[in-house]
The first five atom37 places (N, CA, C, CB, O) and aatype in JSON, in Angstrom:
{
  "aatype": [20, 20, 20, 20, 20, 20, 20, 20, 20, 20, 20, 20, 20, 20, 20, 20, 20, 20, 20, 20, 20, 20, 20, 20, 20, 20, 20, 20, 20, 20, 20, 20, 20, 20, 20, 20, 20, 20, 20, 20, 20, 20],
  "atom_mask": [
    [1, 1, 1, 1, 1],
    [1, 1, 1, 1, 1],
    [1, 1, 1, 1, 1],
    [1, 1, 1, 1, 1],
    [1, 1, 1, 1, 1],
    [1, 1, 1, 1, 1],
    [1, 1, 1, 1, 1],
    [1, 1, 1, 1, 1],
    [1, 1, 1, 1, 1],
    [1, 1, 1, 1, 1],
    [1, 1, 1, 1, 1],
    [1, 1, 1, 1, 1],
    [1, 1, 1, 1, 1],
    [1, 1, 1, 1, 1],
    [1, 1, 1, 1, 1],
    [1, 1, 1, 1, 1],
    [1, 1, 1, 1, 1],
    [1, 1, 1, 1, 1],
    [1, 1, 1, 1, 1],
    [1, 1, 1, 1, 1],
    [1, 1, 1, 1, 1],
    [1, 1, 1, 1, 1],
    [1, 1, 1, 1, 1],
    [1, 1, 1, 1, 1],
    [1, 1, 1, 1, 1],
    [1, 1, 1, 1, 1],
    [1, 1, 1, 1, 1],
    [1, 1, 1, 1, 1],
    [1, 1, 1, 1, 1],
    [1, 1, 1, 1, 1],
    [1, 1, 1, 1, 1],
    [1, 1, 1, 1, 1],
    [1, 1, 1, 1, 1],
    [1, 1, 1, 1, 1],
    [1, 1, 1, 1, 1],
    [1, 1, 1, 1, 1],
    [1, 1, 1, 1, 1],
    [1, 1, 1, 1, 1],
    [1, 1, 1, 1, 1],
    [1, 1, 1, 1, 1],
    [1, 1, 1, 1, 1],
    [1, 1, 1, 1, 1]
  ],
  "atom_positions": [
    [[-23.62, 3.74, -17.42], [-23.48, 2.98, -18.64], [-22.37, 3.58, -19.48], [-24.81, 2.94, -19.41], [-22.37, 4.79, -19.71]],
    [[-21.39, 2.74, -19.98], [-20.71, 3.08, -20.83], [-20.84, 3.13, -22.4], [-19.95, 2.57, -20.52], [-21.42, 2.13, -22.81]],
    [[-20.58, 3.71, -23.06], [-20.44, 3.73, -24.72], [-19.12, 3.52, -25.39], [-20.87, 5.07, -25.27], [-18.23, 4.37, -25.29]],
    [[-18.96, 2.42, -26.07], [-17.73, 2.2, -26.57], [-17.52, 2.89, -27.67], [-17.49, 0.98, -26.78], [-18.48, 3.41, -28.25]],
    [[-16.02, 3.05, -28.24], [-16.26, 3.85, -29.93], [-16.25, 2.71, -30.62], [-14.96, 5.03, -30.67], [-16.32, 2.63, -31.84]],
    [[-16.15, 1.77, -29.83], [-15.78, 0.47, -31.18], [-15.18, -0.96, -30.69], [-14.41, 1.08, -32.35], [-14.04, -1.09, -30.25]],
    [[-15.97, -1.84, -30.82], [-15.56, -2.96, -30.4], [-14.02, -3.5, -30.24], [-16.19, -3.64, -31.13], [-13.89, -4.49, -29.52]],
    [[-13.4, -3.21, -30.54], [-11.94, -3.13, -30.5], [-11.9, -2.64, -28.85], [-11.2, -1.95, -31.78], [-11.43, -3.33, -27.94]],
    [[-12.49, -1.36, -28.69], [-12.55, -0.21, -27.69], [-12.87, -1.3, -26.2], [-14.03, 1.17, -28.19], [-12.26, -1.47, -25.15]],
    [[-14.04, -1.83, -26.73], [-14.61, -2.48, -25.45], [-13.73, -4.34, -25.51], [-16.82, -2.48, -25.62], [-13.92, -5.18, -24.63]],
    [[-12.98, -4.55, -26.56], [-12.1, -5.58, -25.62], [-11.28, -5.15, -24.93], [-11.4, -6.48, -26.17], [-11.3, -5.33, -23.71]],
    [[-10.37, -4.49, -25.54], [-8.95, -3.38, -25.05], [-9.83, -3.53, -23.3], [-8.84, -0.98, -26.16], [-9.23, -4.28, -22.54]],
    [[-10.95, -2.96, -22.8], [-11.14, -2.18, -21.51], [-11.51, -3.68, -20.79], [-12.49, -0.73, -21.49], [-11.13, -3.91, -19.64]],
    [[-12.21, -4.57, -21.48], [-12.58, -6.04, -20.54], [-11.52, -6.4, -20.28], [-13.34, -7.32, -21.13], [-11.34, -6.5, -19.07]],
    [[-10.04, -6.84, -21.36], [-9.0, -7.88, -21.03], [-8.12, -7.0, -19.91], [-8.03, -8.45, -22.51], [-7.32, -7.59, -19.18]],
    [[-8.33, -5.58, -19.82], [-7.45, -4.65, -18.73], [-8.03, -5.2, -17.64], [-7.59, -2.89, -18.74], [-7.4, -5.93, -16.88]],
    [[-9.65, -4.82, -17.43], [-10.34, -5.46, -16.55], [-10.03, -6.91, -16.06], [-11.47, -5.4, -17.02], [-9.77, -7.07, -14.87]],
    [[-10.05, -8.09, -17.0], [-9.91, -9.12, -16.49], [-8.34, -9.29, -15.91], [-10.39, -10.03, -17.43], [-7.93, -10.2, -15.19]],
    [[-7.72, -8.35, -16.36], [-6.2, -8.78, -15.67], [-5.88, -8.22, -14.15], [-4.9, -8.1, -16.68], [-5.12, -8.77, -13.35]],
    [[-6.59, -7.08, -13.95], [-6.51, -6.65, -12.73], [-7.75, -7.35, -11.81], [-6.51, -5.1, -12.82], [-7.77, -7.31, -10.58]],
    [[-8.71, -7.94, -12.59], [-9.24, -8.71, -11.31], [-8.64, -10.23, -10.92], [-10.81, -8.89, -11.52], [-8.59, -10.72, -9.79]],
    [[-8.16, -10.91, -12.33], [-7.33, -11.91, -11.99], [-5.78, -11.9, -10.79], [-6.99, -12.21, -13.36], [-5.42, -12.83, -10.05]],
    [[-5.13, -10.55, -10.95], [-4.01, -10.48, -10.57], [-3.43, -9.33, -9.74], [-3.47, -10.64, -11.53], [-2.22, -9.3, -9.53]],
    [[-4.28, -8.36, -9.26], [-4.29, -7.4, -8.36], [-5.41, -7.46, -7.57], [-4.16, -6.23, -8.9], [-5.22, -7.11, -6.4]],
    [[-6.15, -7.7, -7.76], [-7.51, -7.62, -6.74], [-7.37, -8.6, -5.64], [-8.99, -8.0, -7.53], [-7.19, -9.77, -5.97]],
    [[-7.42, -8.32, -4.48], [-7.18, -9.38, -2.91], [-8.65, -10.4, -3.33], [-7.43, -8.13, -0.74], [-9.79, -10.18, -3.72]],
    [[-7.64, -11.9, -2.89], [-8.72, -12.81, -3.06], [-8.66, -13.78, -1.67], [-8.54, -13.67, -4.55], [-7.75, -14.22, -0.98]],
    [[-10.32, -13.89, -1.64], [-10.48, -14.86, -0.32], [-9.81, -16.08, 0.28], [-11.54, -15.33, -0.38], [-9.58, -16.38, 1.45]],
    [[-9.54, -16.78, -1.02], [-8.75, -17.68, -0.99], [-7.5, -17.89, -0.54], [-8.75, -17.89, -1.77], [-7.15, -18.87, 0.11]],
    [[-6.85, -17.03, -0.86], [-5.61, -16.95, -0.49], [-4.82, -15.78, 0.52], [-5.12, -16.97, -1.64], [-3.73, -15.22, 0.5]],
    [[-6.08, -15.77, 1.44], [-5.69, -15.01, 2.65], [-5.74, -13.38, 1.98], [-4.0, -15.58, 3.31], [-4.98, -12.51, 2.4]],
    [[-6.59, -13.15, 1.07], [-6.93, -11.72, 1.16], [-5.77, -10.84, 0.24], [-6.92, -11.27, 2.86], [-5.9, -9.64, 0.02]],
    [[-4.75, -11.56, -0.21], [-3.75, -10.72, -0.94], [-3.65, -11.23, -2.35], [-2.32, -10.76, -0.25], [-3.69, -12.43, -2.63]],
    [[-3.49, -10.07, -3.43], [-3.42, -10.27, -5.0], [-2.58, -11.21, -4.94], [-2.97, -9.1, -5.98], [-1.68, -11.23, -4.09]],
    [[-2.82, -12.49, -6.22], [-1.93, -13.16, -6.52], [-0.95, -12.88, -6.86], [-2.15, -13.69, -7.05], [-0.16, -13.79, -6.59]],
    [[-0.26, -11.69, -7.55], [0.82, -11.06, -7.97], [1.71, -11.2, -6.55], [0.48, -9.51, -8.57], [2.85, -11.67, -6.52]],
    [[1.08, -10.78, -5.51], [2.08, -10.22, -4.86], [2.27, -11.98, -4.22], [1.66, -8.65, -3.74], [3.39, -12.25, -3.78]],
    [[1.28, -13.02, -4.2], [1.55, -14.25, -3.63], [2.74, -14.79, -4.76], [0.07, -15.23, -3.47], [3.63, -15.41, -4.18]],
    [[2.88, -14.71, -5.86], [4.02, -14.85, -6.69], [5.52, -14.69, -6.65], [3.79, -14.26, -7.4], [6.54, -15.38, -6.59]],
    [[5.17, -13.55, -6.7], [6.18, -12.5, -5.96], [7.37, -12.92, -4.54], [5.05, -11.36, -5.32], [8.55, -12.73, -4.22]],
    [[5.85, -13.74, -3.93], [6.88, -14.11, -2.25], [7.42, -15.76, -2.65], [5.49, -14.18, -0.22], [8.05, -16.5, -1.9]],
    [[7.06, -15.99, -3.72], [7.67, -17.92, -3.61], [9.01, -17.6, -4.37], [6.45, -19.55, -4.75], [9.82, -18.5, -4.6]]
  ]
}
């Protein structure tokens, strides 16, 4: 469990979170590789 110092604290760490699961994390869909890098190749 984490403890934030301050709500500020715990968006700052979700929107980091949501960007690396949106855009680095390999997705099923698209043959297993981060969208970044599917970007990247068009």
């Amino acid at each position: 469990m984490h403890i934030f110092d301050s709500i500020e604290h715990a968006q700052n760490l979700a929107t980091q979170w949501m960007w690396v699961y949106n855009n680095e994390r390999p997705h099923s869909s698209i043959g297993g590789i981060p969208p970044r890098k599917l970007l990247e190749a068009i």
